[in-house]
Z-matrix of the N, CA and C atoms (Angstrom, degrees):
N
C 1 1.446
C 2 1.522 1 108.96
N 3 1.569 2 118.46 1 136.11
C 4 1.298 3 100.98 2 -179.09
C 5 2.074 4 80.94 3 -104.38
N 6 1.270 5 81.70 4 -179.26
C 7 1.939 6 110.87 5 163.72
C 8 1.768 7 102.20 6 -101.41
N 9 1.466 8 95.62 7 127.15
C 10 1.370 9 108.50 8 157.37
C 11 1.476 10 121.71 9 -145.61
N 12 1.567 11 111.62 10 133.50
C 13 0.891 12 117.90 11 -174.42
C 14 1.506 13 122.47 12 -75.90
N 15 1.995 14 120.95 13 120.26
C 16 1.449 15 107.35 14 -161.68
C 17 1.372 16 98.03 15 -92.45
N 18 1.503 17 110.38 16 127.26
C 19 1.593 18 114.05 17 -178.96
C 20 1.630 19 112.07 18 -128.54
N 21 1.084 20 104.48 19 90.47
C 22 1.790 21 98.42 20 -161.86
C 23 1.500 22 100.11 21 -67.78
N 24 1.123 23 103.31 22 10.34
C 25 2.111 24 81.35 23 176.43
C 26 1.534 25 95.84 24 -138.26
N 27 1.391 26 107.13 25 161.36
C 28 1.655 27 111.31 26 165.69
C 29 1.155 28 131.46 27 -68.69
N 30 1.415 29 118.88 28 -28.43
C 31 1.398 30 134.32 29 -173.19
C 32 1.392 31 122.20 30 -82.57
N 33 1.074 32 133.14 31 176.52
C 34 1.168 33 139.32 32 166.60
C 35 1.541 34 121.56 33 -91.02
N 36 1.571 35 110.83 34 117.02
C 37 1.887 36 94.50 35 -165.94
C 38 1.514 37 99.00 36 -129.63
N 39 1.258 38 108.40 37 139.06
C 40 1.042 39 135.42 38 -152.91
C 41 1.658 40 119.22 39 -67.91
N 42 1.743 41 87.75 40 -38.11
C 43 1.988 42 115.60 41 167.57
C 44 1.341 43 109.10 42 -56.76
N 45 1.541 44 129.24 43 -35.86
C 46 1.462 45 127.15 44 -176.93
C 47 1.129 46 118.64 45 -89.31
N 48 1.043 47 114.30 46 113.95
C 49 1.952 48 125.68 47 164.36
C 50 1.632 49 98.53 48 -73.73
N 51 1.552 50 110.82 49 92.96
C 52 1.655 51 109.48 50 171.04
C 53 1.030 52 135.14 51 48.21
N 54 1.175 53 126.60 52 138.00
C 55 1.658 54 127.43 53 -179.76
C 56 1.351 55 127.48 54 -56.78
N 57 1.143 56 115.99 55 158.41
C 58 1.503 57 115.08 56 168.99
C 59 1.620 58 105.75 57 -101.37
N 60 1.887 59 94.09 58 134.80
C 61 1.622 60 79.34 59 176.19
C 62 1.421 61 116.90 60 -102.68
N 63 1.014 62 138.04 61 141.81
C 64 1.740 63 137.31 62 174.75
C 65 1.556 64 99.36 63 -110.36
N 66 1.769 65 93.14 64 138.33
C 67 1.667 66 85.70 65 162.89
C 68 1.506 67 98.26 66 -87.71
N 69 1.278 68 110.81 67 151.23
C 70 1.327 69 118.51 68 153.68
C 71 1.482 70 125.38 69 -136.37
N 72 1.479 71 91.31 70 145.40
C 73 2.074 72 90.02 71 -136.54
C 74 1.488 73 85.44 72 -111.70
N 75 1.313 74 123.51 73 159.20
C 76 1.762 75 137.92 74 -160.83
C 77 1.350 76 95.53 75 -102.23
N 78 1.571 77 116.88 76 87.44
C 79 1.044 78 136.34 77 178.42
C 80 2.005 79 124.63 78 -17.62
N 81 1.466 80 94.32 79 -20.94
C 82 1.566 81 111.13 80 -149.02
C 83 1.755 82 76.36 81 -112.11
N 84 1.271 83 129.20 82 -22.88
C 85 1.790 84 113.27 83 162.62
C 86 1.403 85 122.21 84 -86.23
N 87 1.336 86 108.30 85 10.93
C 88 1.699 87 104.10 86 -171.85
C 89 1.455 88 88.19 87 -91.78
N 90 1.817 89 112.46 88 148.76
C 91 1.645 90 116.05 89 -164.53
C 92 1.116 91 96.29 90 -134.43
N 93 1.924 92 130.25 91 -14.69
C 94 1.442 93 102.53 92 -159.98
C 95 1.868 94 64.22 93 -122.02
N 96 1.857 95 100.14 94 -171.02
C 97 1.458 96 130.76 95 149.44
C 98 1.255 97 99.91 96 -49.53
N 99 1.734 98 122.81 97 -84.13
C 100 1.412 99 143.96 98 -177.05
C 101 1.594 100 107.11 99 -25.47
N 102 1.060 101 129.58 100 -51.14
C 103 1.256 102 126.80 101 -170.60
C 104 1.388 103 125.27 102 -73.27
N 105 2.236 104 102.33 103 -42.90
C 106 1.657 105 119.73 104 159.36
C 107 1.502 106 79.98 105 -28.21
N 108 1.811 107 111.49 106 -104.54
C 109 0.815 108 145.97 107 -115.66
C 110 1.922 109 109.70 108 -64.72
N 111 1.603 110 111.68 109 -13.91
C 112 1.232 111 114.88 110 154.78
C 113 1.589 112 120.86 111 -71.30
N 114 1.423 113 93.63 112 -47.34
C 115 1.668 114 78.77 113 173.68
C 116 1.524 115 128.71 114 -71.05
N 117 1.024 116 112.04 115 -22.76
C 118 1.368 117 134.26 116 168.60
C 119 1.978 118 111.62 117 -39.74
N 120 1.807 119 100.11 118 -49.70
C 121 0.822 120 115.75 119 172.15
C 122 1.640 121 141.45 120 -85.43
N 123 1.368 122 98.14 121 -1.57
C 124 0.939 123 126.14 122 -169.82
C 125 1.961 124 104.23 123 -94.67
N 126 1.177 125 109.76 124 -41.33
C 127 1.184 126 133.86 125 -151.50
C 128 1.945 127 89.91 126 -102.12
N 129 0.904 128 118.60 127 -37.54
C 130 1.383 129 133.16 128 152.93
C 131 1.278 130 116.16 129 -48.19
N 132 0.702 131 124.65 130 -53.11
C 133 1.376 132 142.48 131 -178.12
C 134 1.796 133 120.79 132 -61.20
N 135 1.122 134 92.14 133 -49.85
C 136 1.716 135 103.92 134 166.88
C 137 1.970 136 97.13 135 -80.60
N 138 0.905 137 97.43 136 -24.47
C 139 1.892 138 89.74 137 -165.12
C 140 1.858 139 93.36 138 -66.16
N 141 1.381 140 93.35 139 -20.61
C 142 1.632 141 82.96 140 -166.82
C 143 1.588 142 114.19 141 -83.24
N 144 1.626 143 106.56 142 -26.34
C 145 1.135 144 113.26 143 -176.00
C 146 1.745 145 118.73 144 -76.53
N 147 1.669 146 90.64 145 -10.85
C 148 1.537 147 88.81 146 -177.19
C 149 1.565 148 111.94 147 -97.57
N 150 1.446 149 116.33 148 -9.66
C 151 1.149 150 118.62 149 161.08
C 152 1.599 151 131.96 150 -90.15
N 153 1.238 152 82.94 151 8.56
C 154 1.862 153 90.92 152 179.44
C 155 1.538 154 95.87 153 -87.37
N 156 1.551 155 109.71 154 -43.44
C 157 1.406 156 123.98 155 -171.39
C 158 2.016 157 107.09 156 -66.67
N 159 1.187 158 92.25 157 -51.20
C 160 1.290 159 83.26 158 -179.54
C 161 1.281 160 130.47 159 -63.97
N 162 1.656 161 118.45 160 -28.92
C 163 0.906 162 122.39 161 145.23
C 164 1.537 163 153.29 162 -15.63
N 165 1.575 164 75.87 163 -57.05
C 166 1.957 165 89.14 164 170.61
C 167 1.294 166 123.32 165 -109.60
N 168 1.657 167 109.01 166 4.05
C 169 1.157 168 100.08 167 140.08
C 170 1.485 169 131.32 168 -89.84
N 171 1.382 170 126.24 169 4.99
C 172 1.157 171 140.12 170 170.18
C 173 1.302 172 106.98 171 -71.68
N 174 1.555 173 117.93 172 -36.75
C 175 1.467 174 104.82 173 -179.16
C 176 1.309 175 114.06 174 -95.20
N 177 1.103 176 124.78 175 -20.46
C 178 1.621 177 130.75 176 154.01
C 179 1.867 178 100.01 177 -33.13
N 180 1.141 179 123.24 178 -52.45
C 181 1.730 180 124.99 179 173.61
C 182 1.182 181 103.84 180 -65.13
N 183 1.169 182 134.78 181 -55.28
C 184 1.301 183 150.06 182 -175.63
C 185 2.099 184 101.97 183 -39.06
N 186 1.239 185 89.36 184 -68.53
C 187 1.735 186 84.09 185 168.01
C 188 1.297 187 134.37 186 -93.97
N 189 1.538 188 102.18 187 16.73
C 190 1.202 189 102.76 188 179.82
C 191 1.723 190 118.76 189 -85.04
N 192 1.768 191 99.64 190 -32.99
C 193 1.540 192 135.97 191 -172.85
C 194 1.604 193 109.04 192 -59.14
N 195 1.038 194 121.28 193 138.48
C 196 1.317 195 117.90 194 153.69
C 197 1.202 196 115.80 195 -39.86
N 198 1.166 197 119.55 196 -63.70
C 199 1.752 198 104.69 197 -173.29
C 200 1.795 199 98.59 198 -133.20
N 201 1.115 200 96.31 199 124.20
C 202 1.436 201 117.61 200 -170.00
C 203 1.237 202 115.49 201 -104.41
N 204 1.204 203 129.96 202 166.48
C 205 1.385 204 132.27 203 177.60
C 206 1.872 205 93.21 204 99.68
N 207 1.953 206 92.65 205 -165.58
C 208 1.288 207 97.47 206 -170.96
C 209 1.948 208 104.38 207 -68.04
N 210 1.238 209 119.57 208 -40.92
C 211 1.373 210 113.52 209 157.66
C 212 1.236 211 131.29 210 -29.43
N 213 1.688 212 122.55 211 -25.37
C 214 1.163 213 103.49 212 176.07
C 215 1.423 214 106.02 213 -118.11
N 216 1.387 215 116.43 214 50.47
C 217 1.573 216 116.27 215 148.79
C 218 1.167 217 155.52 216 -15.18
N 219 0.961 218 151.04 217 84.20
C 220 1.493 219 123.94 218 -171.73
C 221 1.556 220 114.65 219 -126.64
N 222 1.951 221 89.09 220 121.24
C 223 1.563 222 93.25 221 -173.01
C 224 1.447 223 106.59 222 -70.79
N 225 0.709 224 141.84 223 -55.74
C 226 1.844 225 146.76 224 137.38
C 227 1.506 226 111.44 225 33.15
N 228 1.275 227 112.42 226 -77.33
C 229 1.450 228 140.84 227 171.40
C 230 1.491 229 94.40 228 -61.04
N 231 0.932 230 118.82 229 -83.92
C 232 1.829 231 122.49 230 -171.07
C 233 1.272 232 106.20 231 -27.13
N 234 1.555 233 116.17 232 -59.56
C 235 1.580 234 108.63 233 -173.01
C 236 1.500 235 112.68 234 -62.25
N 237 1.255 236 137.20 235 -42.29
C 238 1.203 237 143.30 236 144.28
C 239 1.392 238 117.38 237 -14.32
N 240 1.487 239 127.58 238 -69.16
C 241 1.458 240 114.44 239 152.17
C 242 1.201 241 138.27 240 -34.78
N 243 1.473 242 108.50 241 -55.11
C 244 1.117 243 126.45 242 170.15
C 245 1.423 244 111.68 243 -41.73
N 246 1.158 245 128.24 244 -84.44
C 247 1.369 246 144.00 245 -152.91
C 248 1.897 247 101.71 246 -73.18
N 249 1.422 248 101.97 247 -16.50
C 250 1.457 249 86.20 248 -179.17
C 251 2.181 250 115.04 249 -98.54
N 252 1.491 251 99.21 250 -5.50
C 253 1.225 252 118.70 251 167.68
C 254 1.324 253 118.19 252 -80.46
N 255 1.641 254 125.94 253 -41.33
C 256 1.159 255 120.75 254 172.72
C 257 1.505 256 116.23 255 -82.71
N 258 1.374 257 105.70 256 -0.58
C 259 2.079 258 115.28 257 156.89
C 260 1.739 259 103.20 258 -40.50
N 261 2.088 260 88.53 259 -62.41
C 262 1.675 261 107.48 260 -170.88
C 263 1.119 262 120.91 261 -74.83
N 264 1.404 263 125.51 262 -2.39
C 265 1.670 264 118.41 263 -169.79
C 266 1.355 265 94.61 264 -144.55
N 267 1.261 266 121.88 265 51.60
C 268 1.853 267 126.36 266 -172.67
C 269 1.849 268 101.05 267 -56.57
N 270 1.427 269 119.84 268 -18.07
C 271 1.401 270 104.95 269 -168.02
C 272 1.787 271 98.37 270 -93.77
N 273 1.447 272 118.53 271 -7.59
C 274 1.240 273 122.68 272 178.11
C 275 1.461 274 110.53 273 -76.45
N 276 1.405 275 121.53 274 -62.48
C 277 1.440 276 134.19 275 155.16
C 278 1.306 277 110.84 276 126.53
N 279 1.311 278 133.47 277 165.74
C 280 1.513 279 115.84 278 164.75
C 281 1.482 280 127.62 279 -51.94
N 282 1.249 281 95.79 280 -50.31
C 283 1.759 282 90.43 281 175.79
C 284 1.398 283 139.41 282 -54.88
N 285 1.023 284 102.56 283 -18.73
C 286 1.436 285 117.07 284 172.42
C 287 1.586 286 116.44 285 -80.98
N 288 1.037 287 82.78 286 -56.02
C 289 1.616 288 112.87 287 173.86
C 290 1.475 289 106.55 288 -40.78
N 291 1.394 290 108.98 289 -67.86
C 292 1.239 291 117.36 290 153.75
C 293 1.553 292 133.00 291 -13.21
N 294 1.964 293 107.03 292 -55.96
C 295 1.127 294 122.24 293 -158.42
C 296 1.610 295 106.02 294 -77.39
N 297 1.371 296 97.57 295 -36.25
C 298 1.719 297 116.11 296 -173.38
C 299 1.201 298 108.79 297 -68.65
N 300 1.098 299 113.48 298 -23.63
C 301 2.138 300 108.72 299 -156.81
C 302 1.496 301 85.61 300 -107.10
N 303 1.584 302 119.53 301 -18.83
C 304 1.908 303 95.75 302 -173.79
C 305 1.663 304 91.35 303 -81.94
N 306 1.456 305 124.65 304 -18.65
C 307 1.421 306 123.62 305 -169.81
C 308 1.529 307 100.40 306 -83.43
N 309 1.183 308 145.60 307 -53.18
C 310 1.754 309 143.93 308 124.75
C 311 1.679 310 96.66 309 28.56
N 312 1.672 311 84.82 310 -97.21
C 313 1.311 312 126.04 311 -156.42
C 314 1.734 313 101.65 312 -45.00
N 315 0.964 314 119.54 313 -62.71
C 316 1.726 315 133.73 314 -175.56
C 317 1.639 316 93.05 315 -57.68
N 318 1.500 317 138.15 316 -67.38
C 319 1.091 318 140.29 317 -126.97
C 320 1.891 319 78.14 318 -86.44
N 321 1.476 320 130.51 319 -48.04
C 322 1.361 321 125.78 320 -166.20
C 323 2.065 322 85.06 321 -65.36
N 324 0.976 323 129.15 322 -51.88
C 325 1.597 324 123.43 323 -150.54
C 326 1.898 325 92.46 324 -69.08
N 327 1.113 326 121.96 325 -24.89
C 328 1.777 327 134.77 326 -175.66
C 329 1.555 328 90.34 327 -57.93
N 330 1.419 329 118.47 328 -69.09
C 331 1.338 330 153.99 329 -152.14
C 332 1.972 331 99.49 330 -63.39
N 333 1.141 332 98.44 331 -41.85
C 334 1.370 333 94.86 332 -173.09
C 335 1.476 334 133.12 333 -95.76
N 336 1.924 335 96.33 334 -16.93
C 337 1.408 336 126.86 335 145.94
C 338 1.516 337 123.55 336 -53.54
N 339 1.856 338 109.91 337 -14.45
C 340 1.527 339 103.96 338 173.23
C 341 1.625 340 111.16 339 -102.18
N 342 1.311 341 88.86 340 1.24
C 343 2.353 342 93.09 341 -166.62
C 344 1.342 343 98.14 342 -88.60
């Protein structure tokens, strides 16, 4: 497994305190169950931390918007996610892609309806 640091932008931004590193391991060297299933967990593991984060920065938008909540939607923006994630995960596809980020998207707008 190497470590790589996920940095979705080129620049240097000022909002991020440092990268997160994930190993991410070359699917085609994993040999046992045990090993899948560490990296699996491993990789899980950051997935969670980046959705906690994204989260609250979702609701940071959430009150930032004129009208917030699920009312203030925007398919606009969404496809924009959309289409710029299935750039990064071309073997996932849009549709899927699709499926995950409206489940994202809803579960952060749930989340911010309770703060």
């Amino acid at each position: 497994m190497d470590d790589h640091v996920i940095d979705p932008r080129s620049h240097a931004d000022p909002c991020v305190a440092g990268g997160l590193h994930v190993p991410l391991p070359d699917a085609a060297g994993l040999a046992t169950v045990e090993q899948a299933r560490a990296a699996i967990d491993a990789i899980d593991a950051a997935l969670a931390t980046l959705l906690e984060h994204r989260a609250a920065v979702a609701g940071v938008v959430q009150r930032l918007k004129p009208v917030g909540g699920f009312a203030g939607r925007n398919p606009g923006r969404e496809e924009q996610i959309v289409a710029a994630m299935a750039e990064r995960a071309p073997t996932l596809g849009r549709e899927r892609i699709a499926r995950i980020m409206n489940t994202v998207i809803e579960t952060g707008l749930e989340l911010s309806e309770t703060r």
